[in-house]
C-alpha positions as a printed NumPy array, in Angstrom:
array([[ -6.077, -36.918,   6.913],
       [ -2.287, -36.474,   7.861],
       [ -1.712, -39.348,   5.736],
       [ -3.242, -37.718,   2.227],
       [ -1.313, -34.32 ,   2.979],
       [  1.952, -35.991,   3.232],
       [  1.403, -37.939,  -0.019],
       [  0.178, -35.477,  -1.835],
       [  2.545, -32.847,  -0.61 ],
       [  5.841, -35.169,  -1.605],
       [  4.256, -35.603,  -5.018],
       [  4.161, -31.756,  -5.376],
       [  7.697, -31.462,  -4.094],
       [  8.925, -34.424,  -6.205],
       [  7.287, -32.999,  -9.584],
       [  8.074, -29.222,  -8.853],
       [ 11.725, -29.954,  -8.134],
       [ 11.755, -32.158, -10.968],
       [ 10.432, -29.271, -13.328],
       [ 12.402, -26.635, -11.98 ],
       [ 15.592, -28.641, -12.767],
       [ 14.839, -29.359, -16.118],
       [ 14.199, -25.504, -16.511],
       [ 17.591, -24.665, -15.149],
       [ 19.132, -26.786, -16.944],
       [ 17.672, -25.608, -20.049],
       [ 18.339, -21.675, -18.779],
       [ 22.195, -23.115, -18.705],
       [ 21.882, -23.664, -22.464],
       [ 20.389, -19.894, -23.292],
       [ 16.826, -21.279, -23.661],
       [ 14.523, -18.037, -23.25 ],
       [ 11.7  , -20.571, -23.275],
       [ 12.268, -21.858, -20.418],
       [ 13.591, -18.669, -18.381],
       [ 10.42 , -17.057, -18.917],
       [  8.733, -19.953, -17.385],
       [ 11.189, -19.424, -14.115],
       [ 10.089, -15.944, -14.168],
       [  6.766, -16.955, -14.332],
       [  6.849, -19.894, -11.455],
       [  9.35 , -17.727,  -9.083],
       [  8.235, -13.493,  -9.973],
       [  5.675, -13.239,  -7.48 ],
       [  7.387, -15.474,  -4.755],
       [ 10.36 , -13.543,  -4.828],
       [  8.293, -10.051,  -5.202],
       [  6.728, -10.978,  -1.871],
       [ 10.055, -11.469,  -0.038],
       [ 11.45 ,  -8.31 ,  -1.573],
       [  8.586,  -6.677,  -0.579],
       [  8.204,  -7.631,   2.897],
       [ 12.08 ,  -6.821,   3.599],
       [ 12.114,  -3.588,   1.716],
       [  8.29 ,  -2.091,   2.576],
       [  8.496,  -0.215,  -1.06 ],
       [  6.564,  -1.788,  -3.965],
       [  8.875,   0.356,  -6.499],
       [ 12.333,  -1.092,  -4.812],
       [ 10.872,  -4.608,  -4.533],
       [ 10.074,  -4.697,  -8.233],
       [ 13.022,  -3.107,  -8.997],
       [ 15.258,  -6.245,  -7.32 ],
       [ 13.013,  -8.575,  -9.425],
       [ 14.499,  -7.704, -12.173],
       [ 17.887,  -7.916, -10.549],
       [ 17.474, -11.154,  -9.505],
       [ 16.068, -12.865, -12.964],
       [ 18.796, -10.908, -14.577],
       [ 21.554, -13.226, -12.192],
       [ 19.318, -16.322, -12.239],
       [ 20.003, -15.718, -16.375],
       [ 23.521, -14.466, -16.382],
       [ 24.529, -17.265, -13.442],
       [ 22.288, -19.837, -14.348],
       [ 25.583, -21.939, -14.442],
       [ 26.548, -21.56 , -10.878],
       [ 23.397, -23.378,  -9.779],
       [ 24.709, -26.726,  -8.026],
       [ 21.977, -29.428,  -7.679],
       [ 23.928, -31.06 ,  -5.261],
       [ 23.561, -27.545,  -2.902],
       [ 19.817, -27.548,  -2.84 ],
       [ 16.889, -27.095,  -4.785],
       [ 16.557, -24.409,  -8.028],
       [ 13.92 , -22.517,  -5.517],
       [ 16.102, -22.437,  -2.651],
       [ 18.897, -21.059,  -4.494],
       [ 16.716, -18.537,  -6.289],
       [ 14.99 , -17.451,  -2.851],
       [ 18.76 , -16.733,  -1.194],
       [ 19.445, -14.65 ,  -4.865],
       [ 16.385, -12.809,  -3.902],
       [ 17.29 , -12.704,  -0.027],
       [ 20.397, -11.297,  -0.695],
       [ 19.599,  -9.005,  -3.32 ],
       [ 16.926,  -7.099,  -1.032],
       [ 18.802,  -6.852,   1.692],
       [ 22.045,  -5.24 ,  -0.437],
       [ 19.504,  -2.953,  -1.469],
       [ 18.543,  -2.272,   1.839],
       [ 21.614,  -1.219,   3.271],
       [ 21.876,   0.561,   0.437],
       [ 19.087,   2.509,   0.96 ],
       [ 19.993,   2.884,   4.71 ],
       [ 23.582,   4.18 ,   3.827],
       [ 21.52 ,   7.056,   1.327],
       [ 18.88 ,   7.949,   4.046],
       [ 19.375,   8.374,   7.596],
       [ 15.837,   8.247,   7.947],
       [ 15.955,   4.594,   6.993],
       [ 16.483,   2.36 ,   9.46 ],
       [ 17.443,  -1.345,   8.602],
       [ 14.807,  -4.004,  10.614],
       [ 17.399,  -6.632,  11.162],
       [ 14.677,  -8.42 ,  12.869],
       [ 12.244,  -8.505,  10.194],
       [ 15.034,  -9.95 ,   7.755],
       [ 16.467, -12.279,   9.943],
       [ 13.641, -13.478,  12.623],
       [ 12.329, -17.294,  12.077],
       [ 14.503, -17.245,   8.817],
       [ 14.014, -20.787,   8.094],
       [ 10.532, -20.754,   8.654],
       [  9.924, -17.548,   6.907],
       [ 11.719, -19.051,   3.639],
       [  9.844, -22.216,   3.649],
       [  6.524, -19.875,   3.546],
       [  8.13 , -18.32 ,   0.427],
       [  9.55 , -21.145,  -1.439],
       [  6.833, -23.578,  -1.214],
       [  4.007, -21.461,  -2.959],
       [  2.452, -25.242,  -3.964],
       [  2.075, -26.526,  -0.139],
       [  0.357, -23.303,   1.089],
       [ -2.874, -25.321,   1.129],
       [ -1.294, -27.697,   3.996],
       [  0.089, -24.639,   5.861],
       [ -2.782, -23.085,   5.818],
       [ -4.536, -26.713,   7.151],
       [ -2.053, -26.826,  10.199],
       [ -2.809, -23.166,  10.649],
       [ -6.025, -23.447,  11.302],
       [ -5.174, -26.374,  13.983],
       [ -3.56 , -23.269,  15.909],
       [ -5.427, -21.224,  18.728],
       [ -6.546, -18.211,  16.956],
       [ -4.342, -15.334,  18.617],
       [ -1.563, -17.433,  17.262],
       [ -2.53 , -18.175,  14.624],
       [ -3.61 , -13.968,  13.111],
       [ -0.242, -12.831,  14.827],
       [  1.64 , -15.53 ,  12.3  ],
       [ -0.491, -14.526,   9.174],
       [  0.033, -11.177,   9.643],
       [  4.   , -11.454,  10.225],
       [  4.442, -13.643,   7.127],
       [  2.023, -13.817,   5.002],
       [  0.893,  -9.811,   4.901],
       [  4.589,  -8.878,   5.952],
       [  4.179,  -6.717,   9.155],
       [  6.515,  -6.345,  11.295],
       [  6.142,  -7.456,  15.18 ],
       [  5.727,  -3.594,  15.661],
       [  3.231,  -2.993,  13.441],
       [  1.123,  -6.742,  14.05 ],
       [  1.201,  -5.551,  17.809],
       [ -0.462,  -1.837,  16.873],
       [ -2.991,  -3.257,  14.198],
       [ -4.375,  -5.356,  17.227],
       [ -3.789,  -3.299,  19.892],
       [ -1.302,  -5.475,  22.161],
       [  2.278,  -5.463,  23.658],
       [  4.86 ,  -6.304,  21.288],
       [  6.273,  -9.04 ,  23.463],
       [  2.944, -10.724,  23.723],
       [  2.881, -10.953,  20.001],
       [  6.157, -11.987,  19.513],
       [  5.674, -14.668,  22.284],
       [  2.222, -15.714,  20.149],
       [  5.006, -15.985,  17.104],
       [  7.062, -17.897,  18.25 ],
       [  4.803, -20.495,  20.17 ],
       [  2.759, -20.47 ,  16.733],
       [  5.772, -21.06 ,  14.519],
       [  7.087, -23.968,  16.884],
       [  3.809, -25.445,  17.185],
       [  3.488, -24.987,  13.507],
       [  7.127, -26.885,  12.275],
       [  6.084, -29.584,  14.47 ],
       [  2.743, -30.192,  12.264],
       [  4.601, -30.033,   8.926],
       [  7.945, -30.664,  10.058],
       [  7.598, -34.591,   8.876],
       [  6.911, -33.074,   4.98 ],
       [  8.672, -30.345,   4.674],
       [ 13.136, -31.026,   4.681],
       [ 13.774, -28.004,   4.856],
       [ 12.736, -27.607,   8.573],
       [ 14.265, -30.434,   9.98 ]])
């Protein structure tokens, strides 16, 4: 069983990877072609992040568009030597939302930034994101997790609540959900943590 999800899951990485370079390089080159299909294989991942930092569907979709219009205009700064095309694209998108966020702090007083909600389990969190073809074997070594753990960790990252607001939906102290977090998300990198590089 582990065996097949490793397999597969490396040819998935291998032939993604593979794609997305040849897409950025032909992006370097002005091809339209092949931006709209990096639109199309990164919009929604990077929609979700925006999202879940910013809690505003018009803001989110409104850094979209700021961050395809630098993956077009900076296409040439990508370095395949400093990562994969969807790492760099999902620390565009990280650090585009969270400019706007201060930026919407600095306007509103009302506004406060959750530094915790951008910054907790940060490498985990951007794995979730980035890897939109493994979710299948996530979601297999999720359900390998006792169940308390296992809803506090799909409501943090995969519906975007914040420890705050997972502890209110099911009626329990914040620090027992954030200890059900964190024992999840350990338990959880050890499971995939032999597949997935980026967590080791």
């Amino acid at each position: 069983m582990v065996q097949g999800l490793s397999g597969t899951l490396v040819m998935q990485q291998k032939s993604n990877r593979e794609l997305d370079q040849q897409l950025i390089d032909q992006v370097k080159k002005g091809d339209k072609t092949a931006f709209k299909e990096i639109y199309s294989r990164f919009s929604q991942v990077t929609y979700n992040l925006a999202l879940r930092i910013l809690r505003n569907k018009e803001d989110a979709e409104e850094v979209v568009q700021e961050i395809f219009l630098q993956v077009w205009n900076k296409a040439y700064s990508y370095d395949t030597n400093r990562g994969a095309v969807s790492t760099w694209i999902i620390n565009i998108a990280r650090s585009r939302a969270i400019d706007k966020l201060r930026t919407l702090g600095s306007r509103d007083k009302n506004i406060e930034i959750d530094e915790e909600k951008v910054n907790s389990n940060e490498d985990f969190s951007r794995t979730i994101e980035e890897r939109e073809e493994s979710k299948n074997v996530i979601r297999e070594a999720l359900d390998l997790l006792p169940v308390n753990q296992r809803v506090a960790i799909e409501l943090v990252y995969f519906e975007g609540l914040t420890h705050v607001e997972t502890a209110e939906k099911l009626d329990e102290p914040v620090g027992t959900i954030k200890t059900r977090v964190r024992l999840g998300v350990t338990k959880l990198k050890d499971k995939i943590m032999p597949y997935i590089e980026d967590l080791k």
